[in-house]
DRENBA-290478 format. One record per residue (C-alpha): residue number from 1; residue in three letters; x, y, z. Coordinates in steps of 0.2 Angstrom, whole numbers. Layout:
DRENBA-290478
NODE,NUM,ALA,X,Y,Z
...
***
This chain:
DRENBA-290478
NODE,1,UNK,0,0,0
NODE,2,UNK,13,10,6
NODE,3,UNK,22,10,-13
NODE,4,UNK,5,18,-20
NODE,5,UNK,11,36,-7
NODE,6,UNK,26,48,-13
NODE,7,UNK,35,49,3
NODE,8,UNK,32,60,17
NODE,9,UNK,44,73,9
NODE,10,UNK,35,74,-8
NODE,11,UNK,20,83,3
NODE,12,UNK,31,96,7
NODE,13,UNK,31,89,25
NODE,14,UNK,44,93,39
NODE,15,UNK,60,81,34
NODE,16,UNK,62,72,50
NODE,17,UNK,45,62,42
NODE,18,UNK,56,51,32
NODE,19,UNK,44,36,27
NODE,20,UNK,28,29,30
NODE,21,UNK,24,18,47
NODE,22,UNK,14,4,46
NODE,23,UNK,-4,4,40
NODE,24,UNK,-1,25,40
NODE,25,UNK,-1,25,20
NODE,26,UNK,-17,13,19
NODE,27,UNK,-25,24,33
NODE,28,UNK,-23,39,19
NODE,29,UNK,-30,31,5
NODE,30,UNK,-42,23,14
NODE,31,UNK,-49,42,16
NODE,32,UNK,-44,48,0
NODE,33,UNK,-52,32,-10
NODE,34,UNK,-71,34,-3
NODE,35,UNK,-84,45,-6
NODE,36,UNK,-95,45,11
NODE,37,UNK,-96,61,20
NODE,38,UNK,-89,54,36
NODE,39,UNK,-75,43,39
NODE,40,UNK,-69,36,55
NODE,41,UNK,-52,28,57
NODE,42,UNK,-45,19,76
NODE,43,UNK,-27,20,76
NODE,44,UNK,-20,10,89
NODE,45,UNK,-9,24,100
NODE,46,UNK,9,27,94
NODE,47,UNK,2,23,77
NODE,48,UNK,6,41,70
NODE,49,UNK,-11,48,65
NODE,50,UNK,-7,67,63
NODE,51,UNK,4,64,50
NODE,52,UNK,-10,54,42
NODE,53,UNK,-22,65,44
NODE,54,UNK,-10,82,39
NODE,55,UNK,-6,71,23
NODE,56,UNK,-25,69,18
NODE,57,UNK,-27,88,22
NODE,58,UNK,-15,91,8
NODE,59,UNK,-19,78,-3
NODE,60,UNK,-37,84,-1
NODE,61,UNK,-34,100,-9
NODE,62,UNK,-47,110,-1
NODE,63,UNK,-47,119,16
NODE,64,UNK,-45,108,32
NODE,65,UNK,-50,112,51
NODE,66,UNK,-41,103,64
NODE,67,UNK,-48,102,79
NODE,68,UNK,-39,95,96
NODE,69,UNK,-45,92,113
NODE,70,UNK,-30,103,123
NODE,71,UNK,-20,117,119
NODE,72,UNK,-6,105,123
NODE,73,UNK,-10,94,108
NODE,74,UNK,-12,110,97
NODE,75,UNK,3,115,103
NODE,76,UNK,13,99,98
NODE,77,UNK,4,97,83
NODE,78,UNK,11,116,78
NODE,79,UNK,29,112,83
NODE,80,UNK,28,94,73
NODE,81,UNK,21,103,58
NODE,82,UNK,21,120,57
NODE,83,UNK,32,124,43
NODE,84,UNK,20,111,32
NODE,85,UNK,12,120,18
NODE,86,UNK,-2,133,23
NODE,87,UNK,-5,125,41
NODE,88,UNK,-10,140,55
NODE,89,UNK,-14,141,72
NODE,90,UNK,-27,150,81
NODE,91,UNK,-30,148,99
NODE,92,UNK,-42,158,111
NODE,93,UNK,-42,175,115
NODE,94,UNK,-33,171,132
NODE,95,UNK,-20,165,125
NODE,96,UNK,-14,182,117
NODE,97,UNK,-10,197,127
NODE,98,UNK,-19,212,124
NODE,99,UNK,-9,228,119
NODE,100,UNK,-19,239,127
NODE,101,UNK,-22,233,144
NODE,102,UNK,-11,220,156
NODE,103,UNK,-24,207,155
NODE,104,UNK,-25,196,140
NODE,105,UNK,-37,200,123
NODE,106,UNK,-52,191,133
NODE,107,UNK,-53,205,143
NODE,108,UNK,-47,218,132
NODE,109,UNK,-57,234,127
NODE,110,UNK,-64,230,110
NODE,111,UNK,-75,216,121
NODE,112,UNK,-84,227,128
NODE,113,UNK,-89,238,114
NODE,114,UNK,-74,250,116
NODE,115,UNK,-64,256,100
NODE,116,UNK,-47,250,97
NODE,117,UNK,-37,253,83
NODE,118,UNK,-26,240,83
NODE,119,UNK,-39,227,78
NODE,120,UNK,-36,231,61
NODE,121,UNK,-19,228,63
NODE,122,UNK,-4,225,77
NODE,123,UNK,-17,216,88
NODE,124,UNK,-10,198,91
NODE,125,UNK,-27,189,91
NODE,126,UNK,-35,196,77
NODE,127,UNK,-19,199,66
NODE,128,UNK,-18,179,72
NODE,129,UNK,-37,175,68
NODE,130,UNK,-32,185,51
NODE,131,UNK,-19,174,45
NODE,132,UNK,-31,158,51
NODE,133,UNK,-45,164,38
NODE,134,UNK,-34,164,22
NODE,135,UNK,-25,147,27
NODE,136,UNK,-26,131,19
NODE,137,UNK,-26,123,35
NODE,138,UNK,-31,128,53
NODE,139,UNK,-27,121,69
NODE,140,UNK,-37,124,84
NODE,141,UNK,-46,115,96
NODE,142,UNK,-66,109,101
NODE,143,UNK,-68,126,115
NODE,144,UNK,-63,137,101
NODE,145,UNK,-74,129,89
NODE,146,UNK,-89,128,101
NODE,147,UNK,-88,146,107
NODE,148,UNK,-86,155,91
NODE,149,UNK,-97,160,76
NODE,150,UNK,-97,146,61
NODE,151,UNK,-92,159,51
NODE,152,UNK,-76,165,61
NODE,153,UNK,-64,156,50
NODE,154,UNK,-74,155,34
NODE,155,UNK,-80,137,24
NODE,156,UNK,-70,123,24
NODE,157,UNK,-73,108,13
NODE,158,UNK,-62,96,28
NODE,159,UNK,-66,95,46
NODE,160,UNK,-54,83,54
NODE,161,UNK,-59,78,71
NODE,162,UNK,-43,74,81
NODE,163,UNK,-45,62,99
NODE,164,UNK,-64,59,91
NODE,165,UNK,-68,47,104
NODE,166,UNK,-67,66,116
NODE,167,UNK,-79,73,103
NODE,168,UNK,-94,69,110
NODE,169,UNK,-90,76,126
NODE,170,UNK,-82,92,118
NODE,171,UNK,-101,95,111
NODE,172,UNK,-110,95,126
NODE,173,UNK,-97,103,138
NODE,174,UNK,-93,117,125
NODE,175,UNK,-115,120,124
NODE,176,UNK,-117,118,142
NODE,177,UNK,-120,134,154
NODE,178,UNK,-121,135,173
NODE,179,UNK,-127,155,182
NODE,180,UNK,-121,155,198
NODE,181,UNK,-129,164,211
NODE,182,UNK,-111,176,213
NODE,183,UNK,-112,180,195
NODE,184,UNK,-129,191,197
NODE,185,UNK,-129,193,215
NODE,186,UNK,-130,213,209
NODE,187,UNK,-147,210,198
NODE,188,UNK,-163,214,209
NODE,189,UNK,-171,199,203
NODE,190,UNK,-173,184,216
NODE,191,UNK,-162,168,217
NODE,192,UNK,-174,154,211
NODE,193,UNK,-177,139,222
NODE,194,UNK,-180,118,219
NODE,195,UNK,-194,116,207
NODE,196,UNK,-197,133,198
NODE,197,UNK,-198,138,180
NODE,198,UNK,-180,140,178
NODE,199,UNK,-180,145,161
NODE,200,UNK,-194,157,164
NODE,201,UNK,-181,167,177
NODE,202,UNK,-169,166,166
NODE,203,UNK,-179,175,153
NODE,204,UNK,-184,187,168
NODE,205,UNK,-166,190,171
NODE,206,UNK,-158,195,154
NODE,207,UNK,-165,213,154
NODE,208,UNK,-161,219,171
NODE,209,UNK,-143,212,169
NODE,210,UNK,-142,220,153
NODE,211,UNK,-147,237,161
NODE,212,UNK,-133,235,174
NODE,213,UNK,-121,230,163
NODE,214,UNK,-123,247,154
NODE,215,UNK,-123,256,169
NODE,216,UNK,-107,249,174
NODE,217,UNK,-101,254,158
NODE,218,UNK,-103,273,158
NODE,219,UNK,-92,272,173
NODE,220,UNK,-77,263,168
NODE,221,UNK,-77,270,150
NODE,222,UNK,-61,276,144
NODE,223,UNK,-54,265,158
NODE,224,UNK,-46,253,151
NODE,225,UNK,-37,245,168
NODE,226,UNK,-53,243,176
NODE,227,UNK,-63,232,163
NODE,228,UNK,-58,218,172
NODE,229,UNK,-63,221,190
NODE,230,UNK,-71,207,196
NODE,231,UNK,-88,211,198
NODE,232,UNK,-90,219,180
NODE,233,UNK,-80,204,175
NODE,234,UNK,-92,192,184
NODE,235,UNK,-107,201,175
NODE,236,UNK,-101,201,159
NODE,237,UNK,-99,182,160
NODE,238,UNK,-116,179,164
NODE,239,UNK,-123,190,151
NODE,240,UNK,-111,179,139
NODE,241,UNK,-119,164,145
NODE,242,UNK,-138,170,146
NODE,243,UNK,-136,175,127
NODE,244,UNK,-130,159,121
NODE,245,UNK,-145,148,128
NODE,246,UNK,-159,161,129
NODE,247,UNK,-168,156,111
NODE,248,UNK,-164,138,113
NODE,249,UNK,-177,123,109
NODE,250,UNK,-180,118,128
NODE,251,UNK,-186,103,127
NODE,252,UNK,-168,97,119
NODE,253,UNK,-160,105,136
NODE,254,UNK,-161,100,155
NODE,255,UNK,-161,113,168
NODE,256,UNK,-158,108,187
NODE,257,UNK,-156,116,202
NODE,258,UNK,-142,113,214
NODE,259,UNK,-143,127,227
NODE,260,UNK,-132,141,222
NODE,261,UNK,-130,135,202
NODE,262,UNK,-142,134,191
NODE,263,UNK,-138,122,175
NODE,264,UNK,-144,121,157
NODE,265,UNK,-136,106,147
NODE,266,UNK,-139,99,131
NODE,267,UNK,-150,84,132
NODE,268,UNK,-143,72,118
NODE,269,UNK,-129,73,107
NODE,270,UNK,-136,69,89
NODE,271,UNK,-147,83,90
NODE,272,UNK,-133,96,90
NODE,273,UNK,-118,88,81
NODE,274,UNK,-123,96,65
NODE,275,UNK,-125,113,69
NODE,276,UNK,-113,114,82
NODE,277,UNK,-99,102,76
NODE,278,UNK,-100,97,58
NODE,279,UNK,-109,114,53
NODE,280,UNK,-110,109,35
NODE,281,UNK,-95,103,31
NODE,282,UNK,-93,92,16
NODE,283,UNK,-83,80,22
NODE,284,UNK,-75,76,40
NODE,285,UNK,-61,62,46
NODE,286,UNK,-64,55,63
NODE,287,UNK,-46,49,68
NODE,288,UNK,-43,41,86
NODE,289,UNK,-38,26,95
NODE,290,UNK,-54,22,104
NODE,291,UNK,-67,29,94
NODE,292,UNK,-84,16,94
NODE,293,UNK,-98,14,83
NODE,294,UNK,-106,19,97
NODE,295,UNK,-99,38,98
NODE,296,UNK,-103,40,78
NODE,297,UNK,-121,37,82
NODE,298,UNK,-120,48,98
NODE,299,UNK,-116,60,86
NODE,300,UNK,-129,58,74
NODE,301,UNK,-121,52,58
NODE,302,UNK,-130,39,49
NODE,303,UNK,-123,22,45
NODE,304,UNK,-127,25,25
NODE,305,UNK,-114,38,26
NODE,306,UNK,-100,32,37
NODE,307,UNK,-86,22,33
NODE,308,UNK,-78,14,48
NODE,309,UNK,-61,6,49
NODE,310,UNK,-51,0,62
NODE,311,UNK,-31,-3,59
NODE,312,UNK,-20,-19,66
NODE,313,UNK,-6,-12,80
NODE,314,UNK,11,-14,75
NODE,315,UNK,17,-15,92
NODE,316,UNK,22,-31,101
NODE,317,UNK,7,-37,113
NODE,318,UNK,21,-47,126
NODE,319,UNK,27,-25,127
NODE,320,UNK,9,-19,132
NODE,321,UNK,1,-30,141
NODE,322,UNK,-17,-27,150
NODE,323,UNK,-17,-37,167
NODE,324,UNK,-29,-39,179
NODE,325,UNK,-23,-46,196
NODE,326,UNK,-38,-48,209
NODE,327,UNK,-37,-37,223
NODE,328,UNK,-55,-27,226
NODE,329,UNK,-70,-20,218
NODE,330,UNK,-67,-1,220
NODE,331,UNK,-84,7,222
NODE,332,UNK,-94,16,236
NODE,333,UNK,-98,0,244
NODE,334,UNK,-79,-6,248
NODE,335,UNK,-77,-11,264
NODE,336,UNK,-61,-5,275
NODE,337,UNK,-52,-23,274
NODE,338,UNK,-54,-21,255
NODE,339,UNK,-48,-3,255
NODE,340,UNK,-32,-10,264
NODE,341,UNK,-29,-23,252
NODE,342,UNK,-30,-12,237
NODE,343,UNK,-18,-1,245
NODE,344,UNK,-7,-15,249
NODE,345,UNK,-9,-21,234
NODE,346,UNK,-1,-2,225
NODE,347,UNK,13,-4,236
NODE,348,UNK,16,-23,231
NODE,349,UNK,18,-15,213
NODE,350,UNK,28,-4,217
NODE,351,UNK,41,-13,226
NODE,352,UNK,45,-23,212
NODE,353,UNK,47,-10,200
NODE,354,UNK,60,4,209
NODE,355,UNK,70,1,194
NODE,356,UNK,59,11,185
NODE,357,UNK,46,25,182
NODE,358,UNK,25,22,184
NODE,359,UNK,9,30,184
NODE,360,UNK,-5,27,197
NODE,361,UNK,-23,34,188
NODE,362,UNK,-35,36,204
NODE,363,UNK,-49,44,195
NODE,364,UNK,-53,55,210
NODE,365,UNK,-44,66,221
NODE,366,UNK,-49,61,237
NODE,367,UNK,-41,41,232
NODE,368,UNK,-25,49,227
NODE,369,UNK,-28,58,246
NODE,370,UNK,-26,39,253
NODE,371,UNK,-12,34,243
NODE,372,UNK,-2,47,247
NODE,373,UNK,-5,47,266
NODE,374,UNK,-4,27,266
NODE,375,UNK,10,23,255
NODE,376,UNK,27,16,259
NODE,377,UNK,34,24,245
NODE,378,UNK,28,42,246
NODE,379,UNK,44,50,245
NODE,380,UNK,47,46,227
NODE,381,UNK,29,51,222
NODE,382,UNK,23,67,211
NODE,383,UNK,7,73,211
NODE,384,UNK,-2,88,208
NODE,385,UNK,-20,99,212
NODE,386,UNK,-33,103,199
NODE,387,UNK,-22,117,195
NODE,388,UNK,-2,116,190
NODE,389,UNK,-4,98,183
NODE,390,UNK,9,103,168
NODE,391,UNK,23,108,182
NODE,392,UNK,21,92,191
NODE,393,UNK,21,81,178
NODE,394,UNK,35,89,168
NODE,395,UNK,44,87,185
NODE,396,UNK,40,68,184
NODE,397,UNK,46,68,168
NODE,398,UNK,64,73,173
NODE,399,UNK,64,65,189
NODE,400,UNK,78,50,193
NODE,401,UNK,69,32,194
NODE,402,UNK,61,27,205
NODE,403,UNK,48,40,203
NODE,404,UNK,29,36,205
NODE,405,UNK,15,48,198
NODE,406,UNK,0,47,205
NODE,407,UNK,-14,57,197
NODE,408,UNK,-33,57,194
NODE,409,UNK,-31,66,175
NODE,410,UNK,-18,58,164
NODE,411,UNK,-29,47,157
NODE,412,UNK,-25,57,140
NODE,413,UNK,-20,73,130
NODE,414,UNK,0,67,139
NODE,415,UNK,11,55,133
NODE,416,UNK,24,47,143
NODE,417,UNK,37,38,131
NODE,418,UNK,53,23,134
NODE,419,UNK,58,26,153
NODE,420,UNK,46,42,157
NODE,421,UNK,33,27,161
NODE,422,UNK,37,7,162
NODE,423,UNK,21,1,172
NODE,424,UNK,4,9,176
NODE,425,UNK,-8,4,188
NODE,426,UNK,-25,7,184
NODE,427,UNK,-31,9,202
NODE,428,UNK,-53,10,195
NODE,429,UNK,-59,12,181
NODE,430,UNK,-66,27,175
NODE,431,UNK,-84,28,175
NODE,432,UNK,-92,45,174
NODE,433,UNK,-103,52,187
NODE,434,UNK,-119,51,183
NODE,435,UNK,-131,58,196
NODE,436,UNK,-133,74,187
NODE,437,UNK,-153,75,181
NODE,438,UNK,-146,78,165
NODE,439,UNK,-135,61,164
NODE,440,UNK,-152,51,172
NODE,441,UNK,-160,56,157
NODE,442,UNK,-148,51,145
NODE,443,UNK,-148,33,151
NODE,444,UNK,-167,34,147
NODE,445,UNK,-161,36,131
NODE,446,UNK,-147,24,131
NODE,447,UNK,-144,12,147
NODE,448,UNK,-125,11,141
NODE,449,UNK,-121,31,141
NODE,450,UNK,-109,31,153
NODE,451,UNK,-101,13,151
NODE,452,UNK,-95,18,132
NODE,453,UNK,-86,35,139
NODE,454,UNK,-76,20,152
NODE,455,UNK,-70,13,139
NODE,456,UNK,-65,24,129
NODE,457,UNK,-54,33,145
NODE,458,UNK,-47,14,151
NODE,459,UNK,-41,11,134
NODE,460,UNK,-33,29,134
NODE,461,UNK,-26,28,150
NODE,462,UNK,-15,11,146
NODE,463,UNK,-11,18,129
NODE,464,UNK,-1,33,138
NODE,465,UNK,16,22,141
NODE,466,UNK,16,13,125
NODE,467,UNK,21,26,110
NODE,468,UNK,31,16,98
NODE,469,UNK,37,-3,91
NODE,470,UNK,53,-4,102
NODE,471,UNK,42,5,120
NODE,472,UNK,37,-7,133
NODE,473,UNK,24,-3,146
NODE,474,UNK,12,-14,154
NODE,475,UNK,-4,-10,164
NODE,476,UNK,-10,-17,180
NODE,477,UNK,-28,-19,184
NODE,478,UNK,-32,-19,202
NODE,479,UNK,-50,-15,201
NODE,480,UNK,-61,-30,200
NODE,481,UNK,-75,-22,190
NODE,482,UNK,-63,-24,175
NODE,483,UNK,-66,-43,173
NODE,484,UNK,-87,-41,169
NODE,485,UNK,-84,-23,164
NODE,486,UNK,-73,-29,147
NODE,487,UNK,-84,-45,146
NODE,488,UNK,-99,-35,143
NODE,489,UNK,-93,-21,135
NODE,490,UNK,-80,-25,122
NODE,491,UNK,-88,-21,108
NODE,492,UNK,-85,-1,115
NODE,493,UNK,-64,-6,114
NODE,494,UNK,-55,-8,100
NODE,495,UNK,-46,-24,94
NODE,496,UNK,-29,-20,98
NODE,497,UNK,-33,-15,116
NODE,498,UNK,-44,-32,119
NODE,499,UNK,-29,-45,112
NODE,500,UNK,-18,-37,125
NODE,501,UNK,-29,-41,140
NODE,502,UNK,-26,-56,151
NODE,503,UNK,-29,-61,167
NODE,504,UNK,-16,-67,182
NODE,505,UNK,-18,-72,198
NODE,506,UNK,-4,-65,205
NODE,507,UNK,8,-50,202
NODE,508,UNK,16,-54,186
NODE,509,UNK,37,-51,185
NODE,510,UNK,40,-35,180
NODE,511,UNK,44,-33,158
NODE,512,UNK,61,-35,156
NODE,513,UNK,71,-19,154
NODE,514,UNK,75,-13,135
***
């Protein structure tokens, strides 16, 4: 297949892309050769799916839209390609610093309603948004998609949906809004209570918001340093919000009260993919290395116009193996004996692996809590907050061995290559919370909701050690829900993920050094 693709080179791609990897050629022509409107193609992890998916932007011809799920991923995807032909970035307005105030351009004058005159030109946003609407191909990510006009970058005839398995998620996050009872403490209109007309206040509360707003305008006009005092800042942001969900269709939407929040979310995902993803687009890629039947038809595209394909990994299965060892179901119902085992069990791991790196994923702060307070081995662990997770885990990436992470939110978007990370253990697995009203209502819809979005974060989570042929990682399951879990849901995993899974019923040796 591969003999049918000029090399990487003859795309005016960056030099250090020297050949093709496995299945990467056929992944490409695949997309090139068929004519439905929506093609979705797993790559096992490591596989090398940007350049794929770069390469079918150019040999497409037209103009692509990349999105990405985190500015970390855009901004690798830039570094890795961003001398390839016509290929821009454009992030969000926080990201570039306003030249007429100290804040960044979210907060800078002209978003307000003020002049500037260096949104024409010498602005780095819009000089930066400029370059994005004549470019051949545009990076950005699903938030920036989401929260702007269809029209802000102009038509494309290519969307390609990078981390597609995310992309469900992406579309209900990015359309969701919650008021906090802080945001419009200042309007004279009452806080609503359980059971009330909630769209009916909100309605009430656009025009009286609206007034204030103005009002708080004609006294900071001109200056420029106190647009974003807090409590015009905090206003401004709900009059944002109001506006973006005060003409919606609301019986696609759930509104629920939870005391000093209220929240609006989109009810189910097909009904808005179109208008809010796809947006007309001709033709759109779907490239990840979970993605499921199940997410296309979460987001609404029919079978008729889909081609699905999943790709064989290339990497060694005895390098990545999946292992269940018994040890505890972890869920509210565990017991104190079997809380103890399950720690005991981490620090079983980990005293047979100090030659080396690992990853513990959590899933929730408050386990990571009891790790850290219980284990034998807390001096060689990194962790971080909800905030400053890039620092810590830079920091575990240039730690000596042994060094553990242990970490509720690495379960993607990071990539830990060679002797950054040798063994992770899967501490539970990640099922969404589901008690939000909204979420009841979508297992109405689909009893499975939550269970496809588990598989599709275990499977990333065990990819984040393995990135290449010569890599070895393996993953140790200690969460006894994995044995039924996979059993029953397997057709949410892809191939190359379930012919790694085994089960021991001991700690296995650790994987022989490389």
């Amino acid at each position: 297949m591969a003999d049918r693709l000029p090399p990487p080179e003859a795309f005016g791609l960056p030099t250090k892309f020297t050949s093709w990897r496995p299945y990467q050629a056929q992944a490409i022509l695949d997309f090139h050769d068929n004519d439905k409107r929506f093609t979705a193609q797993i790559q096992p992890t490591g596989s090398g799916k940007s350049l794929c998916y770069i390469t079918s932007a150019i040999l497409d011809g037209g103009r692509t839209l990349i999105l990405t799920s985190f500015k970390g991923l855009q901004r690798q995807l830039d570094s890795d390609f961003g001398a390839s032909p016509g290929l821009v970035k454009i992030m969000g307005r926080s990201e570039y610093h306003c030249r007429l105030s100290e804040h960044s351009c979210e907060w800078g004058p002209c978003r307000f309603g003020m002049q500037c005159g260096f949104r024409r030109c010498g602005c780095e946003y819009y000089d930066q948004l400029e370059l994005a609407r004549h470019a051949n191909i545009v990076l950005t990510n699903y938030a920036f998609w989401h929260s702007n006009r269809p029209d802000v970058l102009g038509k494309f005839d290519l969307l390609v949906c990078d981390e597609a398995h995310s992309s469900v998620n992406h579309l209900l996050d990015g359309l969701a809004v919650t008021i906090r009872r802080r945001e419009v403490r200042e309007v004279a209109i009452q806080w609503p209570g359980p059971g009330d007309n909630y769209w009916a206040w909100l309605e009430q509360l656009e025009a009286p918001l609206d007034d204030l707003l103005k009002h708080k305008m004609s006294q900071v006009a001109g200056l420029v340093k106190s647009i974003r005092a807090s409590d015009f800042r905090v206003l401004y942001q709900a009059k944002q919000k109001i506006r973006r969900i005060i003409d919606a269709e609301k019986t696609q939407w759930v509104a629920e009260y939870g005391g000093d929040y209220v929240s609006f979310d989109p009810l189910w995902p097909p009904e808005f993919a179109e208008a809010y993803l796809f947006r007309g687009i001709p033709r759109v890629l779907l490239k990840s290395a979970t993605i499921s039947k199940e997410i296309t038809k979460l987001l609404g595209i029919p079978t008729s116009e889909l081609s699905f394909v999943e790709y064989p990994s290339h990497f060694p299965i005895q390098r990545r193996p999946v292992i269940h060892i018994p040890t505890a179901r972890i869920d509210h119902r565990i017991q104190n004996a079997q809380y103890a085992l399950w720690l005991s069990r981490i620090d079983q791991i980990i005293s047979g692996r100090l030659d080396r790196k690992g990853i513990i994923h959590t899933v929730s702060y408050a386990r990571r809590n009891r790790i850290l307070n219980t284990s034998d081995y807390g001096d060689v662990f990194y962790t971080h907050e909800s905030r400053g997770a890039q620092k810590a885990l830079e920091a575990f990436k240039a730690a000596p061995i042994p060094a553990v992470l242990c970490s509720p939110s690495v379960v993607t978007g990071w990539d830990f290559p060679y002797d950054e990370c040798e063994y992770q253990i899967i501490g539970k697995l990640p099922f969404p919370d589901m008690r939000r009203e909204v979420d009841k209502e979508r297992r109405k819809r689909d009893k499975d909701f939550g269970c496809c979005f588990a598989m599709q974060n275990l499977v990333q989570a065990c990819g984040r050690g393995m990135r290449s042929a010569d890599d070895s990682c393996e993953c140790l399951v200690i969460d006894d829900h994995f044995k039924w879990f996979v059993a029953k849901y397997r057709r949410f995993a892809p191939n190359w993920f379930l012919e790694a899974v085994r089960f021991d019923r001991m700690i296995p040796e650790p994987l022989p050094k490389l």
